[in-house]
C-alpha positions as CSV (number, residue, x, y, z in Angstrom):
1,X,52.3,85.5,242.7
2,X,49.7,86.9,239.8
3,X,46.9,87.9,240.9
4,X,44.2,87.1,238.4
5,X,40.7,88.6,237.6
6,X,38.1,86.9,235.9
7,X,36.0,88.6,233.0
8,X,32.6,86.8,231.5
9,X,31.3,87.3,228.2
10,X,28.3,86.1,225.7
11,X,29.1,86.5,222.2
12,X,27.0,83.8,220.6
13,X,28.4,80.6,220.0
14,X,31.3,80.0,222.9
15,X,33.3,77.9,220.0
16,X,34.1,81.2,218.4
17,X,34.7,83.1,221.3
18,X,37.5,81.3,222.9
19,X,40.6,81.7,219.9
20,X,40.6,85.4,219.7
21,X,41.2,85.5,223.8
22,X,43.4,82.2,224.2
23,X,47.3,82.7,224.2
24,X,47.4,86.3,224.5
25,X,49.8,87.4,227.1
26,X,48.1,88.2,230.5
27,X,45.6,85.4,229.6
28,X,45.6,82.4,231.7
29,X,42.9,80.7,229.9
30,X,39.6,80.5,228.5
31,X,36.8,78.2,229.5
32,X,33.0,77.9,227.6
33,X,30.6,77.6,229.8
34,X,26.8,79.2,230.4
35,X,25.6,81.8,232.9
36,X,22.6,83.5,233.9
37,X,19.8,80.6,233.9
38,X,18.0,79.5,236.6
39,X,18.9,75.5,236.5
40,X,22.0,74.5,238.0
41,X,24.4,72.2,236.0
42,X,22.9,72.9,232.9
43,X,24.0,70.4,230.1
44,X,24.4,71.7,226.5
45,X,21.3,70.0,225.3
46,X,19.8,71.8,227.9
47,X,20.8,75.1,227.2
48,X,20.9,74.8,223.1
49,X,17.2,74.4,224.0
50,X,16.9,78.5,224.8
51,X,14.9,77.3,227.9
52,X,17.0,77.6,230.5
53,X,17.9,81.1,230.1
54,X,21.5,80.8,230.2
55,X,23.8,82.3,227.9
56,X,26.9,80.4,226.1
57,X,29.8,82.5,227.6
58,X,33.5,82.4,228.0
59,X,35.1,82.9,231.3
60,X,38.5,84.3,230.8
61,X,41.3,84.6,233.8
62,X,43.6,87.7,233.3
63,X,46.2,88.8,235.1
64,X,45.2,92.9,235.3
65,X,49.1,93.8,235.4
66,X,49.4,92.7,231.8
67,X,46.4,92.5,230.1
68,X,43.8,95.2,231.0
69,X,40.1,94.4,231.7
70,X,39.7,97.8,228.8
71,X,41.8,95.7,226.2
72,X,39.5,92.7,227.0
73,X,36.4,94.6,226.6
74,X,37.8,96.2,222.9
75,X,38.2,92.7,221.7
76,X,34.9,91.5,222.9
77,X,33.0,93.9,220.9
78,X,34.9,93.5,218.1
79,X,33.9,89.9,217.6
80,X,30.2,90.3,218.0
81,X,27.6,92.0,216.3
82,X,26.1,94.3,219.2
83,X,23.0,95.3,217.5
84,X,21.6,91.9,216.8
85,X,18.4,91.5,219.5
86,X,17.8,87.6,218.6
87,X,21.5,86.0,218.9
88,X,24.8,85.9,217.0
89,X,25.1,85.3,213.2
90,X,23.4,82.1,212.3
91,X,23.1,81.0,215.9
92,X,19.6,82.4,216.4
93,X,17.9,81.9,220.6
94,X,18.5,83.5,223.7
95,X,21.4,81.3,224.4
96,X,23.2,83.2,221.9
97,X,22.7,87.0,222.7
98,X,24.9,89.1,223.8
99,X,26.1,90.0,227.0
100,X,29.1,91.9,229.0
101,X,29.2,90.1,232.9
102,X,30.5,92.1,235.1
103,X,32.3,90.6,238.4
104,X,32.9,93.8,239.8
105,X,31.9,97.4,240.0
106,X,34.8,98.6,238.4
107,X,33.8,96.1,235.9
108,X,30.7,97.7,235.1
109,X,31.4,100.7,234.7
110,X,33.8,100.5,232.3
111,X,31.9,97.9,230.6
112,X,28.9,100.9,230.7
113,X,31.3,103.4,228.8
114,X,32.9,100.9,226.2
115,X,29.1,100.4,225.4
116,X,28.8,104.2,224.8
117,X,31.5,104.2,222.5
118,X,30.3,101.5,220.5
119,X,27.5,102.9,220.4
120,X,28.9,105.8,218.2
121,X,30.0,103.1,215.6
122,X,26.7,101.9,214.8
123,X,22.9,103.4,213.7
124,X,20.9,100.7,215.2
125,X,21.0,100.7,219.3
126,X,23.4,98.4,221.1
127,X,21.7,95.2,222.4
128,X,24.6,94.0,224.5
129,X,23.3,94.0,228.0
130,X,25.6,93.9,230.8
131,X,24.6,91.9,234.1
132,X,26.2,90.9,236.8
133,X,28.3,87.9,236.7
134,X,26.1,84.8,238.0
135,X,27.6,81.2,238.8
136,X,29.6,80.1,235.7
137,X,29.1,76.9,234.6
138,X,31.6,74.9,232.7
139,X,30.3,73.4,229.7
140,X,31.1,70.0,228.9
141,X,34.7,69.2,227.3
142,X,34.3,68.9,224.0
143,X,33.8,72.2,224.0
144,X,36.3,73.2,225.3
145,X,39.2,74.7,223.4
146,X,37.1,73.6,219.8
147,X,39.1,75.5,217.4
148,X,42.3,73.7,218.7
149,X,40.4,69.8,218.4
150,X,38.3,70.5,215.4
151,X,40.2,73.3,213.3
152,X,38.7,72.4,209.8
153,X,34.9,72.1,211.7
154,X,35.7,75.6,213.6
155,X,37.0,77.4,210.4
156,X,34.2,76.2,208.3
157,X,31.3,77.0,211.6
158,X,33.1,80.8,211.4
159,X,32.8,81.5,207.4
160,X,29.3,79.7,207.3
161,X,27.9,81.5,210.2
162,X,28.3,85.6,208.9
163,X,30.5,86.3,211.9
164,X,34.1,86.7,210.0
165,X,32.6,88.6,206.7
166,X,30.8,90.7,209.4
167,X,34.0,91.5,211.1
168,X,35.7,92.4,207.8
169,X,33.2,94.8,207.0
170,X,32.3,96.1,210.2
171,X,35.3,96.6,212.6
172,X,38.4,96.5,210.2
């Protein structure tokens, strides 16, 4: 039997986060959820507050053998904007900034020298902090799997928000 690893990320708003991992090979799936606050079972009117102190994250379950934790981390970065300090595109708040969780040391350090090569890419410092992974926290099911229930909504979200004319531009 597959062993799989889990590997936790904030990129801003979860909705956008979850297509660009889902249905890759190695990938058993990808939940939203929040990490890092301090109240347990945080709702998402809770946590869209920016007082809770949890971030909107995607847990992802990999099997290592086919889909390396590296390869995960290179298409992380490349779907955020690392030098943004106050959130992701127009998702502005502390719920939507940044972040690399790390469930292992292994994890981290990798995660510590991807950041050191992005960090070549750019003129302004990297702002993606890397913590280690907290409880996860599933986040309610309609937000789950978005782009697959509201395609139009998640299409329109990604063009409105900066993030896909930021991708264009910056990583291809």
């Amino acid at each position: 039997m597959n062993q799989f690893k889990l590997a936790t990320f904030a990129g801003g708003c979860f909705w956008c986060m979850v297509q660009p991992f889902d249905q890759l090979p190695g990938i058993k799936g990808v939940v939203s959820g929040y990490m890092g606050g301090s109240l347990v079972n945080p709702t998402y009117e809770q946590v869209k507050t920016g007082q809770t102190g949890h971030y909107e994250v995607v847990q992802i379950a990999y099997d290592p053998s086919l889909f390396k934790y590296e390869k995960l981390l290179e298409l992380y970065w490349i779907q955020i904007d690392p030098t943004d300090d106050g959130g992701q595109f127009h998702d502005r708040g502390s719920q939507y900034l940044t972040a690399i969780f790390f469930h292992d040391e292994k994890q981290r350090i990798l995660a510590e020298r991807s950041k050191e090569q992005v960090s070549l890419k750019f003129t302004k410092p990297i702002q993606t902090k890397i913590i280690e992974a907290s409880t996860f926290y599933e986040a309610e099911e309609e937000h789950q799997q978005f782009y697959k229930k509201n395609p139009k909504g998640y299409k329109e979200d990604r063009k409105k928000s900066g993030r896909d004319k930021f991708i264009k531009n910056q990583w291809q």
